[in-house]
N, C-alpha and C positions, 0 to 999 in steps of 0.2 A: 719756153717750149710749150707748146699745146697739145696735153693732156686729155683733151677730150674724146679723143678715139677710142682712147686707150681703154677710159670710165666704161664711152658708149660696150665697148668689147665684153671687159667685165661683166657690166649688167644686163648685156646678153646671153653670157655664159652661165651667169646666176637665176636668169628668169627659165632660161632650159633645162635648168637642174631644177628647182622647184617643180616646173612644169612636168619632167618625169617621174619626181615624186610622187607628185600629185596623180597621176593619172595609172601607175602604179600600183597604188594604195588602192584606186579606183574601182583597176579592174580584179582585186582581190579581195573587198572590202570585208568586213565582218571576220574576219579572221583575229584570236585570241594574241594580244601583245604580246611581247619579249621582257621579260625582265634579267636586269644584272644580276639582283640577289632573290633569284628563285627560290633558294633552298629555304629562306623565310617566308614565303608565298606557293608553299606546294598544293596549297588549298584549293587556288585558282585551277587548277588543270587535273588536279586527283583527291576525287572526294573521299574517297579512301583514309585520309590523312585526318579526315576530322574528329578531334578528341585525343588524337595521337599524343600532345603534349600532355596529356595527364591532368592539365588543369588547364581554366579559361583561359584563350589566346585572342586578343583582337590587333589585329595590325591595320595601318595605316601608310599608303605609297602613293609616292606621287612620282613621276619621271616625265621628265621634259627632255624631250630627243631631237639631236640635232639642233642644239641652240643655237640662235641666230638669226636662222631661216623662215619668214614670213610663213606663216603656216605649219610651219612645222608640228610632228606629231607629239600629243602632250598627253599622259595616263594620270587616273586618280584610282585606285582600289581601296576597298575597306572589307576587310571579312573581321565576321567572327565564328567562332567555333569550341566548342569544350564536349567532354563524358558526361554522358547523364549520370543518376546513381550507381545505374547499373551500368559500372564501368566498359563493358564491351559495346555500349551503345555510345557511337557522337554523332552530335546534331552540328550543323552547321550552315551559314548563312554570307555570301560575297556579293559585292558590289562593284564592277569595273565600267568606266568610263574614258574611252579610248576619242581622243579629237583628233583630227589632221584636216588643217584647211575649212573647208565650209560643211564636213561630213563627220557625223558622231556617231559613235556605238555605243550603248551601254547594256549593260551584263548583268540580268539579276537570276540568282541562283541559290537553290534550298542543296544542301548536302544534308547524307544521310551514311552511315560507316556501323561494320558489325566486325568485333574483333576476336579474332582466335587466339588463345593462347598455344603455340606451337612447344614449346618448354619454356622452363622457369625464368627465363632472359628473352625470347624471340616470341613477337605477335607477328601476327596475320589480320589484315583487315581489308575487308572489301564492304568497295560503298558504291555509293548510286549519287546521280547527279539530277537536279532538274528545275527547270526557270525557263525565262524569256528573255528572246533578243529582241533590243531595241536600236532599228538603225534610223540615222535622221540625214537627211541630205536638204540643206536649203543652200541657194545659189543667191547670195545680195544683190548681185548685177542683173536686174529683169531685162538690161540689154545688152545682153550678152548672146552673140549671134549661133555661138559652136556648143554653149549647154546652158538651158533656161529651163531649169526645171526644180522642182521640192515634193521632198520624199520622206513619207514615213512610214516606219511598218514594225508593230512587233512579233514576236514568231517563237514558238516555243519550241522547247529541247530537252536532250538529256543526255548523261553519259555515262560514264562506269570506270570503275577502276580498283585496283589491289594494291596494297602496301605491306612488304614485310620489312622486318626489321629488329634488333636491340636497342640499348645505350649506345652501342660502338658503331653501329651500321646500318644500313638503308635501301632497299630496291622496291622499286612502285614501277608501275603501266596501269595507261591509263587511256582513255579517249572522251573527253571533257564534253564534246560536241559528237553526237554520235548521226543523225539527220543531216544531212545536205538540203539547203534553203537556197533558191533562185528566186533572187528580186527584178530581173530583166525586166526593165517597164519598155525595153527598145531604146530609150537615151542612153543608160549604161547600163552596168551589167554589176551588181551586188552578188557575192557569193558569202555564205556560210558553209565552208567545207569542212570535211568529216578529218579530224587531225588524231598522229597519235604519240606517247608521251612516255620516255622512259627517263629515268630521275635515278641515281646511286649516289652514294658515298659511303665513305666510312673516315673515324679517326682513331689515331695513337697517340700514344705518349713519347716525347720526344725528349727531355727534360721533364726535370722537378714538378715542376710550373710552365710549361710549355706542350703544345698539342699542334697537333698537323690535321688538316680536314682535308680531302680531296674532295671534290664531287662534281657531278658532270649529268646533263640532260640533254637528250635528245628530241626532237620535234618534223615528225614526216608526216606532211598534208598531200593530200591527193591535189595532184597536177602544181605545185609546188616544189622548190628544190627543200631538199632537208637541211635543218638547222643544228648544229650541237654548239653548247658549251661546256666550258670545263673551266675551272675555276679551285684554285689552290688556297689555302689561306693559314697561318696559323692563331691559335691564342693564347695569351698569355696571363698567367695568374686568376683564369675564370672570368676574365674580365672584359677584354678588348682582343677582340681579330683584326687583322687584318691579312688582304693576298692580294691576288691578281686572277684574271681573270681570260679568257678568249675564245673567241664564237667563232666558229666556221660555216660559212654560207654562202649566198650569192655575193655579201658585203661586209667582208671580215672587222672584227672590232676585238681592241686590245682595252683593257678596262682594269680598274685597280678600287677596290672596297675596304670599308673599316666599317664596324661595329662596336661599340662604347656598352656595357652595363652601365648606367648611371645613376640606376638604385637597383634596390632589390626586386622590384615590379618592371621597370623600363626598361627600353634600351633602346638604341638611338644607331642608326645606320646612314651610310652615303656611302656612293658608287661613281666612278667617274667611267665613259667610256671615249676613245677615239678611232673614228669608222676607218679603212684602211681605205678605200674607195675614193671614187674621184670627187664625191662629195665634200672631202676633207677640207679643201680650201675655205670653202664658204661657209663649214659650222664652226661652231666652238670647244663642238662634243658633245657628250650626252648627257647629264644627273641624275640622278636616282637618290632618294630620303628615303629613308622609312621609320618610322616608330611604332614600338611591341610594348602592347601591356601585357604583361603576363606575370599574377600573381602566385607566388612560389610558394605551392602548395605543404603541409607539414605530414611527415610520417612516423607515430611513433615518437611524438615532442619535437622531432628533428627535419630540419630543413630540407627536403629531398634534393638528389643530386642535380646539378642545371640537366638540360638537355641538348644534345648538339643537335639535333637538326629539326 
């Protein structure tokens, strides 16, 4: 029997999905990623947050989305962030580099956080956000009849944001990107829209040695549908989470994460996602790594307690 139809069929249905993708992504470009494990990455979206762990935090992500897929979109971030002496002050500094296809974004950005103490267990911190976007558009094919063009532009920003919280709990808003930027050169259409950012959780003790985290973020851009996830997980022994995960939006995704301590300074994450969408056939899913250094600061001779979020 001859199979070739069939292939041809396929790889017409594969080239039309990319092709949505792509043109997608396009016509909403510069817009801040997704990630599975936010709640290690609150830095990206709410400066608020920096200094928040009490001691230096630098992290490390990389997520490849939609694996498979020629093109497909692929993230690197790096922040860092700690308290100065005077611990109501954190400084902080991230790095995002967002690829899909022949189009790049990268993200550099100064955070800046001033913290209240509310009572003996609950701060307040509001911070200030501000950097430059860097979008890049080169197209390899100079003959290419329908888009022949290369683009670069950097553009600068700012944003703002609140975090309160304890040891047990957490609520932040935020708006990372506060300016709207039109890159319309008349080929396509670049946007930097004005997004905005609500982030919770809290945890219990469930057992001995056992703990329950809930937590859940929201994300509503203008002229964009809204995004939330929510994401369960527990830990056990101080040591290793793990839960699940699920996003609601134009393109549902069910997703399952762990997190390993594997010293007293590290710790070592992965995230698996699968889109619920028609795209499912043709990836393999999503990945998400990440590695934390964060050295565990002493209080008093004694080890402080971890921190959950």
């Amino acid at each position: 029997m001859n199979n070739t139809p069939r292939k041809q069929v396929n790889n017409v249905q594969k080239a039309m999905v990319i092709l949505t993708m792509l043109f997608g992504f396009m016509l909403t470009a510069q817009q801040l990623p997704q990630f599975t494990q936010y709640m290690y990455n609150t830095i990206s979206v709410n400066p608020a947050y920096a200094g928040s762990r009490e001691t230096l935090n630098a992290t490390l992500l990389h997520r490849n989305q939609w694996a498979g897929l020629e093109g497909n979109p692929r993230t690197n971030t790096f922040s860092v962030h700690s308290p100065l002496r005077n611990e109501r002050i954190g400084l902080g500094i991230s790095y995002i580099n967002d690829r899909l296809g022949f189009e790049s974004t990268n993200y550099v950005y100064g955070d800046f956080s001033y913290t209240v103490p509310v009572s003996g267990e609950v701060n307040m911190s509001f911070g200030l956000k501000g950097g430059f976007t860097n979008y890049n558009l080169q197209n390899p094919d100079t003959n290419d009849p329908f888009f022949n063009s290369n683009f670069n532009s950097w553009t600068p920003n700012f944003g703002a944001g609140i975090y309160i919280g304890s040891d047990r709990w957490y609520f932040g808003a935020s708006s990372p990107r506060i300016l709207n930027t039109d890159l319309n050169d008349g080929e396509f259409e670049a946007l930097e829209r004005n997004s905005y950012y609500g982030i919770a959780g809290f945890v219990v003790d469930v057992a001995r040695n056992v703990k329950f985290r809930p937590t859940a973020i929201a994300k509503i851009t203008n002229g964009a549908p809204a995004t939330y996830d929510f994401t369960a997980s527990f830990l056990f022994n101080e040591k290793f989470w793990i839960g699940a995960s699920y996003r609601v939006n134009d393109a549902s995704n069910f997703g399952a994460l762990m997190d390993y301590q594997v010293s007293r300074d590290f710790r070592l994450g992965y995230a698996y996602d699968l889109p619920t969408s028609t795209i499912l056939p043709y990836t393999g899913g999503t990945h998400e790594i990440i590695l934390i250094f964060e050295p565990r600061r002493r209080r008093g001779g004694a080890i402080k307690s971890p921190r959950y979020f």
